[in-house]
N, C-alpha and C positions, 0 to 999 in steps of 0.2 A: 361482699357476698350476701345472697340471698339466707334469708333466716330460716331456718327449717324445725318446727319441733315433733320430734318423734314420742308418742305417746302410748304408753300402754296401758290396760284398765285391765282389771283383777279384779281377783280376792271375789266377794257375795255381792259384787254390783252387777255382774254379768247375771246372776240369778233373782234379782229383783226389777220388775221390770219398769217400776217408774222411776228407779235412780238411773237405770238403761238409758230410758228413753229421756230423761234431765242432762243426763251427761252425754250423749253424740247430741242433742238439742247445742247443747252447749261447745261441743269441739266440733259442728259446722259453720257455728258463726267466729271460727281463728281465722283472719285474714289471712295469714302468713300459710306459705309450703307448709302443709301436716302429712305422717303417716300414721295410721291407727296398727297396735299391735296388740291382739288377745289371744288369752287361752281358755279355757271353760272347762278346768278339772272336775267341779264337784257337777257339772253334767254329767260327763266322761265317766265319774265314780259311780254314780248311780245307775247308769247303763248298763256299765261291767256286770254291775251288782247283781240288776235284774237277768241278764242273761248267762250269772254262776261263772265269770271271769276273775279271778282271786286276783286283787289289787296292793301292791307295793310301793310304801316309800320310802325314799332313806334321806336324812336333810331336805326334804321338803322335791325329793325330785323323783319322779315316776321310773320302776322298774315295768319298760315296756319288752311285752313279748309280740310274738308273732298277735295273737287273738287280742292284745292291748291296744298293738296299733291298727290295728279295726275299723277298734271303737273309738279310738282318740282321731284317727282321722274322717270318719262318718260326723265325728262332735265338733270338734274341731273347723275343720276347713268344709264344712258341710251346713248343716245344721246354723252352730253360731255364726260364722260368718256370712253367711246368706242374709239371716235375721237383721244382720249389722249394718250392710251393704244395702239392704232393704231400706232400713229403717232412715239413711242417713240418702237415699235419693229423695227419700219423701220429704225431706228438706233442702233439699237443692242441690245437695255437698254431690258430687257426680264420683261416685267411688267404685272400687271395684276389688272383688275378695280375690287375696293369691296364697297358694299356700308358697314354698319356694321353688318349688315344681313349676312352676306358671312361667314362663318366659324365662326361665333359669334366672330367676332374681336370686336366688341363696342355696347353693350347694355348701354340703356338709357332709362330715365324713361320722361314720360310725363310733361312736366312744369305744376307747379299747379296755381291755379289760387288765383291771389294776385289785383293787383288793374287791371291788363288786362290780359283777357284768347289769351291766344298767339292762343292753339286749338293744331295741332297736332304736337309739337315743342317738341323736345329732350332736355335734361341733361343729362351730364355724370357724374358720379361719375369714383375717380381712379379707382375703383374696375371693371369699367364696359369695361376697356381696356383690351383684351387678348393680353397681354404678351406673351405670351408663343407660341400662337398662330403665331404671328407677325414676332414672332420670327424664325420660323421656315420657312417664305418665306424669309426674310432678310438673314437665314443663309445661302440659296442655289441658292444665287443669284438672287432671284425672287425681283423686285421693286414695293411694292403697291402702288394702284395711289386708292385712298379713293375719294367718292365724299359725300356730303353734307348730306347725307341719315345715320339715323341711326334704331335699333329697341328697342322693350321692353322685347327681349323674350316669350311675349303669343301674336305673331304674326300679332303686330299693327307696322309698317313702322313708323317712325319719322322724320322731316324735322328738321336739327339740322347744325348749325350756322357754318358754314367751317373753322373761327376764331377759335370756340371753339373745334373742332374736332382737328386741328394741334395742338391747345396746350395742351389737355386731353393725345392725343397721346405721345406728349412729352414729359410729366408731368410721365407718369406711364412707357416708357422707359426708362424713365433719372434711373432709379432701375438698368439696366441692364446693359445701354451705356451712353457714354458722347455725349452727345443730345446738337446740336446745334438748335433752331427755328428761323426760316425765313422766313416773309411775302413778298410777293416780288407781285408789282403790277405798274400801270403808274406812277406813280410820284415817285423822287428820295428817297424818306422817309417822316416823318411828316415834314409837312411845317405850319410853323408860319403862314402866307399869302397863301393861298390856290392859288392863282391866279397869285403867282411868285415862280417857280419851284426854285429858287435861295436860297427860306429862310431858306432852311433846318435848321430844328433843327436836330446837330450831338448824343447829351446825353439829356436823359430824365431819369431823378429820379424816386422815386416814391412822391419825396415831390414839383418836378416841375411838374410833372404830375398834381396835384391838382389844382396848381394856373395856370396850361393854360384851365382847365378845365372852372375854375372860370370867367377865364378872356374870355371864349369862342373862344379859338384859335383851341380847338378842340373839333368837334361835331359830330352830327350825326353816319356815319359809322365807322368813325374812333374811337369812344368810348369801342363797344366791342373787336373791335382789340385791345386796349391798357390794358383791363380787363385782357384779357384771355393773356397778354403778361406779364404783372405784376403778374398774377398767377403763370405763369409756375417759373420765374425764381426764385417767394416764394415755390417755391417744385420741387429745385432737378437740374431745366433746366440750365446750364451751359450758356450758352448766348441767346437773341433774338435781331435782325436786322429784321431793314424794309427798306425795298429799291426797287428800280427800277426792274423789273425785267431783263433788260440789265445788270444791277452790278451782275449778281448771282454768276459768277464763283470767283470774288473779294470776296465778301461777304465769300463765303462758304472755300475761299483760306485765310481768315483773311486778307487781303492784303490792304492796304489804309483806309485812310478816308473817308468811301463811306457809304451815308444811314444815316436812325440813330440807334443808340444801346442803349437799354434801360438796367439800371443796377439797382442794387435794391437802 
């Protein structure tokens, strides 16, 4: 099987532009099948902001309204990804921005309403990755760069969690290829102490995951990251690393002790 590594970048590297432009420098020169996955919230928030859009999170995950998804998708699959798709032709990488509206690569269905109406928030199901689709810009060299946008198929846009996009993504290629996942964002990997880039935790379980949960070592944002990372490698994903995004080319080269790697 061809090697695939599916890569997402976060957190304040999207907003600084020469760790931006350090890190696609850096994940055009992966030899190997790549897809790039972003999202660009604290754009998104600031937008809101300036045009009086009242903004919501709960666990680290956007309450989208009608006026939310807007602006997360003008941000979003607009905007950043443009900038992304840009920046990584100026380097050779021949890529191309989708949201999942684009060639039906990722239909998703509306989140239903349980103890809070998220509003217009995506779920994937495997079934809602095209494969086959994917497949056919991965085989002729084309690099997809996916931003945070997905659809339902009867023409409603969805604001869907950039976490959960790399790993659905990963989860339903790991069928075709040996699928590496990599979050790759400002801090070295999880950190025990959030407030000392030092503490890395190198290996997380799935039964240490529990107890730092417990112990609240890890919160907030970092919860659906660790969800959708313990999923993927319960279906198929050969590895997931989170790490800095300066480690990318370590990372995606196996090379050192870098990050942390989560096993099941």
């Amino acid at each position: 099987m061809k090697k695939l590594h599916v890569i997402k970048i976060g957190g304040n590297v999207i907003d600084e532009p020469k760790e931006l432009e350090k890190f696609l420098s850096d994940f055009s020169r992966i030899s190997d099948l790549k897809i790039l996955v972003h999202g660009g919230g604290k754009v998104a928030t600031e937008l809101a902001k300036r045009l009086g859009i009242e903004q919501e999170l709960v666990n680290g995950r956007r309450i989208t309204d009608a006026e939310t998804l807007k602006v997360t998708t003008m941000v979003y699959a607009g905007l950043i990804n443009k900038q992304i798709v840009a920046a990584l032709q100026s380097k050779k990488c021949n890529a191309i921005g989708l949201s999942g509206a684009d060639a039906n690569t990722i239909n998703a269905s509306k989140r239903k309403v349980k103890d809070i109406d998220y509003g217009f928030v995506g779920d994937i199901e495997s079934s809602g990755v095209n494969v086959e689709m994917i497949s056919v810009f991965l085989e002729n060299d084309i690099t997809p760069v996916f931003s945070a946008i997905t659809h339902n198929g009867e023409g409603q846009l969805l604001n869907t969690n950039a976490d959960t996009i790399a790993s659905a993504l990963a989860v339903a290629l790991s069928k075709k290829y040996d699928v590496q996942l990599n979050y790759c964002f400002e801090k070295k990997g999880v950190l025990r102490d959030v407030e000392d880039d030092g503490s890395v935790i190198n290996i997380i379980t799935q039964n240490s995951y529990k107890d730092l949960l417990s112990e609240g070592v890890i919160f907030k944002g970092m919860i659906p990251k660790l969800d959708n990372a313990f999923d993927a490698i319960r279906n198929g994903v050969s590895a997931v690393m989170i790490a800095h995004s300066k480690d990318l080319i370590t990372i995606t080269n196996g090379n050192g002790n870098t990050g942390t790697k989560l096993i099941a």
